[in-house]
C-alpha positions in Angstrom: 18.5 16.9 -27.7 19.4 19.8 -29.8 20.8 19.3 -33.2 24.5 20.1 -34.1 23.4 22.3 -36.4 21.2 24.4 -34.0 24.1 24.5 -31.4 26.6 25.5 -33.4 24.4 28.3 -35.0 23.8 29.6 -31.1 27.5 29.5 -30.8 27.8 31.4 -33.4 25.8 34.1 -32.4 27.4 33.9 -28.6 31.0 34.4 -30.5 30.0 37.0 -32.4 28.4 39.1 -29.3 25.2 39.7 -30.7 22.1 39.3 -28.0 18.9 37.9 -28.9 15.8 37.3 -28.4 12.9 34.8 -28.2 11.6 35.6 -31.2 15.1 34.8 -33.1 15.2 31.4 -31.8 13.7 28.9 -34.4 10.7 26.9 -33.5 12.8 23.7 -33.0 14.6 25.3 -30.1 11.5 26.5 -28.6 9.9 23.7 -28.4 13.3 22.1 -26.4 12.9 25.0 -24.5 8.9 23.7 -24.0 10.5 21.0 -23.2 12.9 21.3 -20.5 9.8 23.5 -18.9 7.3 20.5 -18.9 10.1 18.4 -17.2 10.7 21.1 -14.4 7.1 21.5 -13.6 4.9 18.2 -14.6 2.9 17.2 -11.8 3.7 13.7 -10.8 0.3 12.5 -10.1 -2.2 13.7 -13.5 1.2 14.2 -15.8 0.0 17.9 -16.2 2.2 20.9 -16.4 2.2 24.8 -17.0 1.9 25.0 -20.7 -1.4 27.9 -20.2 0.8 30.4 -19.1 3.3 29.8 -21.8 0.6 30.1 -24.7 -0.4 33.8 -23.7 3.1 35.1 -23.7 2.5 35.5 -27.8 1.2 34.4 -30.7 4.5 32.8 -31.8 4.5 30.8 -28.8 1.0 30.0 -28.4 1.7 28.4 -32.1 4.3 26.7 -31.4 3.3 24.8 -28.5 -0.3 23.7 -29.9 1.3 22.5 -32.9 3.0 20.2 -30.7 0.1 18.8 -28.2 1.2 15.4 -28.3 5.5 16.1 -28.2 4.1 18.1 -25.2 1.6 16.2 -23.5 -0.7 18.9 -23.3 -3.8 18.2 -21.5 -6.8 19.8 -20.0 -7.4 19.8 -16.3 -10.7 20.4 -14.9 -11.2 21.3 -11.0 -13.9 22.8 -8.6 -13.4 26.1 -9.9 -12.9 25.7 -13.4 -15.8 27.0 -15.3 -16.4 23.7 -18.0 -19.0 25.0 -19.5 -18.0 28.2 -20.6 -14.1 28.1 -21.3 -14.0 23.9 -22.7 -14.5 25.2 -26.1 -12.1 27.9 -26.1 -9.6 25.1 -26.5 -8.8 22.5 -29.2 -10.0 18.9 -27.9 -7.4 17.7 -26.0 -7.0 15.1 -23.8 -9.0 16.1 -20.1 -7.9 15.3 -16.7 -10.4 15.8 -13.9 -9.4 16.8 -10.4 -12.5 17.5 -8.3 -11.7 17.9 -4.5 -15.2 19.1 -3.6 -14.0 18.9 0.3 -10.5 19.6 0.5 -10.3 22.0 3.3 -7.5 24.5 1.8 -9.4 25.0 -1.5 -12.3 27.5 -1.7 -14.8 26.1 -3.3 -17.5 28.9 -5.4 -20.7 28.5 -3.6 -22.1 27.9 -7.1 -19.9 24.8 -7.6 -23.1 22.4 -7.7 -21.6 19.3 -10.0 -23.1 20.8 -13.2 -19.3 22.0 -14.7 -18.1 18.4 -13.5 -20.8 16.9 -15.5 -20.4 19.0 -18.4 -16.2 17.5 -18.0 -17.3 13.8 -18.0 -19.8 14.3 -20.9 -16.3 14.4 -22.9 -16.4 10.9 -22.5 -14.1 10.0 -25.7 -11.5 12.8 -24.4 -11.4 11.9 -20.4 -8.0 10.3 -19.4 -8.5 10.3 -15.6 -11.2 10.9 -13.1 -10.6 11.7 -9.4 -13.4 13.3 -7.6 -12.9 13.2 -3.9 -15.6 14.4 -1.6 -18.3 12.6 -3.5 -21.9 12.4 -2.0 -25.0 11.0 -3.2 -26.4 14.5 -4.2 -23.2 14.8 -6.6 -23.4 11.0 -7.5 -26.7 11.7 -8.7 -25.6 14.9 -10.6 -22.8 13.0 -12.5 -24.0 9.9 -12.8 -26.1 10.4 -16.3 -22.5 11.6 -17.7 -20.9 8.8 -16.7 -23.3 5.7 -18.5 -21.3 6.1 -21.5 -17.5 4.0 -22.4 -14.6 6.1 -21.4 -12.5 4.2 -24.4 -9.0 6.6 -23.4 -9.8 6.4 -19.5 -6.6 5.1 -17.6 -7.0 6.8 -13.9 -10.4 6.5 -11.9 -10.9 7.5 -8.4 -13.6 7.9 -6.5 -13.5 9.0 -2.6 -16.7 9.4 -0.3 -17.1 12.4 2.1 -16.3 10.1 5.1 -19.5 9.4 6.2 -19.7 5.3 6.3 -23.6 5.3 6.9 -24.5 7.3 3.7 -21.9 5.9 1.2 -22.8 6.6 -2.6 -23.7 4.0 -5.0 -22.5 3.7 -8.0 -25.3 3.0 -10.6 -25.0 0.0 -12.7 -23.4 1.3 -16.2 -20.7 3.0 -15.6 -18.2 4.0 -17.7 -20.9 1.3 -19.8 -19.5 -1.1 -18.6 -16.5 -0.4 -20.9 -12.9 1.2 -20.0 -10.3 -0.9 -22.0 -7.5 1.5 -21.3 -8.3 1.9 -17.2 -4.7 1.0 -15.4 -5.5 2.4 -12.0 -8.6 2.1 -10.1 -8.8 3.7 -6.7 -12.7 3.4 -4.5 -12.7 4.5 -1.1 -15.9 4.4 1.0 -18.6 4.0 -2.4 -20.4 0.9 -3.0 -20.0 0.0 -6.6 -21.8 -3.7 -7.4 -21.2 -3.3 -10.9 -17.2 -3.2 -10.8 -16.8 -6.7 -11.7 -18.6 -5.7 -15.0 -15.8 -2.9 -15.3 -12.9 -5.3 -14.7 -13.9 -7.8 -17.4 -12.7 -4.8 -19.6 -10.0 -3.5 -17.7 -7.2 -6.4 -19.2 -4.2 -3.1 -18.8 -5.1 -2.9 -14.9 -2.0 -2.6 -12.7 -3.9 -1.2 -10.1 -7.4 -2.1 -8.1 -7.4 -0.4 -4.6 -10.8 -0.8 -2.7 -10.5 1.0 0.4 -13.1 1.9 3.4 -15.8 -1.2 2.0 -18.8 -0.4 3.1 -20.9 -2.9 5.0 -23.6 -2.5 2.4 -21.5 -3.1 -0.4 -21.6 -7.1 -0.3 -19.0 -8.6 -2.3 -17.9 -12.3 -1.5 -14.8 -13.4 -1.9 -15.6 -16.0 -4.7 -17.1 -12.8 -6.4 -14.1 -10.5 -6.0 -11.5 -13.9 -7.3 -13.7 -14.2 -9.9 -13.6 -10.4 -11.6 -10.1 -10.6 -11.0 -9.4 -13.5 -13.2 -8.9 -11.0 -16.3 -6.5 -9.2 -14.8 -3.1 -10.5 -16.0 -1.2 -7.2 -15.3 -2.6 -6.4 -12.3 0.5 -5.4 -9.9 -0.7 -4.2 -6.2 -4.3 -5.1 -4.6 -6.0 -3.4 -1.8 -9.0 -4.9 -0.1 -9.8 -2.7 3.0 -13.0 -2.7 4.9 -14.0 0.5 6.6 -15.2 -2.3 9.9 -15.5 -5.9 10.9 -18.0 -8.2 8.4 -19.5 -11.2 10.0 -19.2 -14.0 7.6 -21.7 -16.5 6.3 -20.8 -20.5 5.8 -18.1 -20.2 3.3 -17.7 -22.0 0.1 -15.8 -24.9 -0.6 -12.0 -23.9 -2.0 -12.8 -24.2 -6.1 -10.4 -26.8 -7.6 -9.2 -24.2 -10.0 -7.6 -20.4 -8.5 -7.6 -17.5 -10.3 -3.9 -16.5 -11.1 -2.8 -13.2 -10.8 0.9 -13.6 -12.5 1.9 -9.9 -12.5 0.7 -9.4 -8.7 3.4 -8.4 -6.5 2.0 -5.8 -3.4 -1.4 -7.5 -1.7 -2.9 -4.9 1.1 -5.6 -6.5 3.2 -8.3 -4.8 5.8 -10.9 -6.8 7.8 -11.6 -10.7 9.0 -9.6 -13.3 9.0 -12.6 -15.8 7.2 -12.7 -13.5 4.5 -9.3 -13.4 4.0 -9.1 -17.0 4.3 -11.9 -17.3 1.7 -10.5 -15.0 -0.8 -6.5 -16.2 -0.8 -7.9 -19.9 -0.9 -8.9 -19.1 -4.7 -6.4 -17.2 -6.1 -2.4 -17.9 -7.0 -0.2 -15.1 -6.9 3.4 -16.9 -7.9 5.2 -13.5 -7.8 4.1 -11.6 -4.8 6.8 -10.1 -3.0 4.7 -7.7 -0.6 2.3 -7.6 1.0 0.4 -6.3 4.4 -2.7 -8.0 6.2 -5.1 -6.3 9.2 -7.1 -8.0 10.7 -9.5 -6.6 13.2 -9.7 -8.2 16.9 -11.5 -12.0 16.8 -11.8 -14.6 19.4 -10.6 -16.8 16.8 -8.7 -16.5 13.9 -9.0 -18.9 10.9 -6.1 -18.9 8.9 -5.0 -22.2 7.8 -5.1 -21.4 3.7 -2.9 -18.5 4.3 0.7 -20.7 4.6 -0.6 -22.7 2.1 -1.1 -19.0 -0.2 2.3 -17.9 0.7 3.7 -21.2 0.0 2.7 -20.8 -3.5 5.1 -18.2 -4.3 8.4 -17.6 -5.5 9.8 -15.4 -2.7 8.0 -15.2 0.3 8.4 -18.8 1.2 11.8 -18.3 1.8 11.5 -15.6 4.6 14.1 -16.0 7.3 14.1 -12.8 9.8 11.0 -12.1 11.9 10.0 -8.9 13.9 7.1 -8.8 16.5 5.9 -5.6 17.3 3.6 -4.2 20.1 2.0 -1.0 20.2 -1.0 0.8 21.2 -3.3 -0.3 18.3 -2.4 -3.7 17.9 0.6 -6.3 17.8 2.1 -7.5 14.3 4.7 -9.9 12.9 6.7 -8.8 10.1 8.9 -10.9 7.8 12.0 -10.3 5.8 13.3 -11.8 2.8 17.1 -13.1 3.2 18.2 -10.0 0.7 14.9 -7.9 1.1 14.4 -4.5 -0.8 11.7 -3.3 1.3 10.8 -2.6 5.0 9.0 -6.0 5.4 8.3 -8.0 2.7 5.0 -10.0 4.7 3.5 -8.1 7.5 0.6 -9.8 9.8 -1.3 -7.0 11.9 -4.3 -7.2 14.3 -6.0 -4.2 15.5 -6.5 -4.6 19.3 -5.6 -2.4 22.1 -5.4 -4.5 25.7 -1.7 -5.6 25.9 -2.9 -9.4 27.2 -5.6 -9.8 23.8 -2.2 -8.6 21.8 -0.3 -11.4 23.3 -2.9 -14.2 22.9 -3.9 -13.4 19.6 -0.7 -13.4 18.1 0.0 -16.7 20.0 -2.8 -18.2 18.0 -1.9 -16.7 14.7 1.7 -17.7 15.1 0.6 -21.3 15.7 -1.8 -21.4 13.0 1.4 -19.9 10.8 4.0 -23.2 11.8 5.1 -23.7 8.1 5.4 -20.3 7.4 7.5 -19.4 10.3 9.9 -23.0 10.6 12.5 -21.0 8.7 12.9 -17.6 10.2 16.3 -17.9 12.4 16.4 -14.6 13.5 13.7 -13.0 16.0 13.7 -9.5 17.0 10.8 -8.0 19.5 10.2 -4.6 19.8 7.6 -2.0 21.4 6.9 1.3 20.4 8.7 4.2 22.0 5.7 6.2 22.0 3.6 3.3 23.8 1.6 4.5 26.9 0.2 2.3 28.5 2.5 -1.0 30.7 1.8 -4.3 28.9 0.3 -7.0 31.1 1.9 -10.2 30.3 0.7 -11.9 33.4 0.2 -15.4 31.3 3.6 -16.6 30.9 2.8 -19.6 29.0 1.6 -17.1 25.9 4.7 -16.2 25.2 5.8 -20.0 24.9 3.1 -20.8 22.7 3.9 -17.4 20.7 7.8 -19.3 20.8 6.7 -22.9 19.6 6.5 -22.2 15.5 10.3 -21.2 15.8 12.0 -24.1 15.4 14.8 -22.9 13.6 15.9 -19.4 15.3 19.1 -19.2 16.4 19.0 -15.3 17.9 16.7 -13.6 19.9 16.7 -10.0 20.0 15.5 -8.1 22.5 15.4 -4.4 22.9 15.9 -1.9 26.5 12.2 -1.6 27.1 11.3 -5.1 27.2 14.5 -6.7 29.0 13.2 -6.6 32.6 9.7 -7.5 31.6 11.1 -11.0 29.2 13.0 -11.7 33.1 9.8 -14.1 33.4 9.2 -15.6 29.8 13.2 -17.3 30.2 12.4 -18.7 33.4 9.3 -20.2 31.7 11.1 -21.6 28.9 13.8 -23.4 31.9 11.0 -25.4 32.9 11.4 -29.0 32.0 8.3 -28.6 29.9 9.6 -26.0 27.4 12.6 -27.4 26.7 11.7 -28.0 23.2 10.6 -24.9 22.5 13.3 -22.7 20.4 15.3 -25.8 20.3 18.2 -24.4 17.7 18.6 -21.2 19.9 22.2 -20.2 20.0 22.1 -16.4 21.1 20.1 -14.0 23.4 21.0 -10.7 22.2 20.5 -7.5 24.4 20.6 -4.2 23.4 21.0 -3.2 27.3 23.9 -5.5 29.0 23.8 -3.6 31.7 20.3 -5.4 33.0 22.4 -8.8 32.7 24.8 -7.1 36.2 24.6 -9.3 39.3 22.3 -6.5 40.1 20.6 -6.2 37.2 17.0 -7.6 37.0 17.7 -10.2 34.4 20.8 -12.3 35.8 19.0 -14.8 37.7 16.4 -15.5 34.8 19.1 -15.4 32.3 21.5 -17.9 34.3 18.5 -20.5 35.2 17.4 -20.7 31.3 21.2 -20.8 30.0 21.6 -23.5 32.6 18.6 -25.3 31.8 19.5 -25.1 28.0 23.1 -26.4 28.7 21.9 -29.5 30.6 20.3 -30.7 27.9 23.4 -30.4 25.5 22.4 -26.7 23.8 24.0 -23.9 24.6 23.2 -20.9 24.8 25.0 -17.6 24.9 24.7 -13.5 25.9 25.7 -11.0 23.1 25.5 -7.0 23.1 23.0 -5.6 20.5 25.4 -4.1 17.9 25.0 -0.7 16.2 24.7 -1.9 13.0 21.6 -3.6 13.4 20.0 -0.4 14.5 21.6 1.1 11.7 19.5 -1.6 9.7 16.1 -0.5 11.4 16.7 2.7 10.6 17.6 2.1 6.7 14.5 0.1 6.8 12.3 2.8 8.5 13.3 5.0 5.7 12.6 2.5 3.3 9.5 2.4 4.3 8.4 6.1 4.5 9.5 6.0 0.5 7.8 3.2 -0.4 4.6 5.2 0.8 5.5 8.2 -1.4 6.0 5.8 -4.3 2.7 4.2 -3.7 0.9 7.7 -3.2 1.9 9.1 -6.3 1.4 5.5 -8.3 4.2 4.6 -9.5 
């Protein structure tokens, strides 16, 4: 903020009509002025700004700001085309930010841009506050790698992205960042194998962080081995464990009697098996996790009996109430809401398979495997994908009971246009004598299209043999119009979602 004194001095001078310059302004108002320009153009991402411009306007300015390098933030960034080697001394040693996109389709790159200037970056190991090199292939590993054996002591951002090609992933030689980055917050590999990371971590006590995405299948970390680096990481807020495609696991350990507790850890993102998984949630505590996301990819069978028991560890996500199934042409999900949630889903399940029949059965068997997790949700909503092409085939009716059975408490079932005259045959499944304790506390079938429910329509018979089924045995049921305002809700929550994205692109 600027002082009194300087604002009534400029007031002054406004009053009195007389027009001035740049140069009249004292160096305390420039550098507001500095200021205000860092704010309008700092880069979200890296925390870098214009300030180069400003410094060859004149000497007085040039002054003025590097006098005031840390008031500023004023940092150096090094890409593909900046020439390290010949322009890093020009500069006083300030902090460095690298960001090498050595395949990014809209830059172009100098044909001499052979990893020697990106070396000659990270060889400014005390001065290096983030790496991101994207694009990275073993000839560049192998380049770098000598400049990067030595502790990055003021390194808070490293990121390391593969070309794409899963079958010649880099590694990472043993030593890097030697083994000591005390200030790292964020870490961010995709598609490198990196054995030594563990080594890294036992370091790393201000991680918020760790995002392992695209594991490569010769990249062999266990489960008990990943727990166990993560045991130092107090402040660690979001985890990703992706795997770039399924891992056939080995006999796994026994659960240790003691977990890892991750206090501070409120997003979990998972990719891959289900044993894995299982393996790796049975050995750690997360008390305040409040979202989180798991793939799997398609199994005969799924093994997830430690995962209720995980969820039932925390603060929040034992108490979810609303459920969503979803069907599309990748897979099928189950997504869970908090009774006052801040975010699209708080828990979502997802398994990757495309035949509509596999979609049904294998949620079925997670659902069933899921009976303590799901005993509270009272509301149900299912829902397909507008942009879906191919017809489901639900010929096995008795899936959809079994997908039906863990919901003991709901109390409404929502069901949406697309599906109303293909559920016609689940509700005169559940009138059979057999299913009549399945949704047992069901109060309400909610249609978004009442129109099906016409003595015409394809749903009035199936509709009036389960109500009546329902009603001789002393619970009734009854037919509600989907209102508005709960597709007002999807679409707040849709929304919701496509921010949360953002925030978690830019890292915040």
């Amino acid at each position: 903020m600027v002082s009194r004194t300087t604002s009534a001095v400029t007031a002054d001078w406004y009053r009195a009509g007389r027009r001035t310059s740049p140069d009249i302004l004292p160096d305390e108002v420039l550098l507001h002025i500095f200021r205000f320009c860092r704010v309008d153009t700092v880069d979200r991402v890296n925390g870098t700004w214009g300030w180069l411009r400003l410094v060859h306007v004149c000497t007085r300015w040039r002054r003025v700001i590097l006098d005031s390098k840390q008031a500023l933030g004023l940092r150096l960034v090094c890409t593909e085309k900046t020439p390290v080697r010949r322009t890093l001394d020009v500069w006083p040693p300030f902090p460095i930010v690298i960001e090498y996109r050595h395949t990014q389709p809209s830059i172009q790159v100098p044909e001499n841009c052979d990893g020697s200037d990106l070396a000659a970056a990270l060889e400014q190991h005390a001065r290096v506050q983030r790496i991101t090199v994207c694009g990275l292939t073993c000839s560049l590993l192998e380049t770098i790698a000598s400049a990067m054996l030595e502790p990055f002591p003021v390194l808070t951002h490293l990121q390391l992205e593969s070309c794409g090609d899963p079958d010649a992933a880099p590694v990472v030689p043993d030593g890097l960042l030697g083994g000591f980055a005390p200030s790292l917050q964020r870490i961010w590999l995709e598609g490198v194998r990196f054995q030594s990371l563990p080594v890294v971590l036992s370091s790393a006590n201000d991680l918020i962080e760790l995002r392992l995405d695209k594991i490569p299948d010769s990249w062999d970390i266990s489960p008990k081995t990943l727990a166990s680096a993560l045991s130092p990481l107090t402040r660690l807020i979001s985890l990703t464990v992706e795997f770039q495609s399924p891992r056939l696991q080995t006999a796994q350990d026994p659960p240790p009697l003691t977990r890892t507790r991750l206090p501070a850890l409120t997003m979990l993102f998972f990719k891959g098996v289900s044993e894995y998984f299982e393996d790796l949630v049975s050995r750690i505590d997360a008390p305040r996790l409040e979202y989180s996301v798991i793939k799997f990819f398609n199994q005969l069978l799924f093994d997830i009996s430690h995962f209720p028991k995980f969820i039932a560890r925390t603060e929040k996500l034992r108490s979810l109430d609303r459920a969503e199934v979803f069907f599309d042409n990748q897979g099928v999900g189950i997504g869970l809401h908090l009774p006052e949630t801040t975010v699209p889903r708080n828990l979502t399940l997802r398994i990757l398979c495309s035949p509509s029949d596999w979609q049904l059965s294998s949620l079925a068997q997670v659902c069933h495997q899921s009976l303590s997790l799901l005993s509270r949700v009272e509301r149900l909503d299912i829902r397909e994908c507008p942009s879906r092409t191919r017809e489901p085939k639900w010929q096995d009716k008795t899936q959809w009971v079994d997908l039906f059975h863990p919901f003991a408490a709901m109390k409404a079932l929502h069901i949406p246009r697309e599906l109303g005259p293909r559920i016609a045959p689940v509700l005169q499944e559940l009138a059979l004598p057999r299913a009549a304790d399945v949704l047992p506390e069901l109060k309400w079938l909610i249609f978004e299209d009442l129109k099906a429910l016409e003595p015409s329509g394809p749903l009035h018979g199936a509709i009036q043999e389960f109500t009546t089924a329902r009603a001789s045995t002393g619970h009734r049921v009854g037919v509600r119009q989907w209102e508005v305002k709960w597709e007002r809700d999807l679409q707040w929550e849709w929304n919701l979602a496509r921010e949360w994205a953002r925030d978690l692109e830019v890292g915040i």
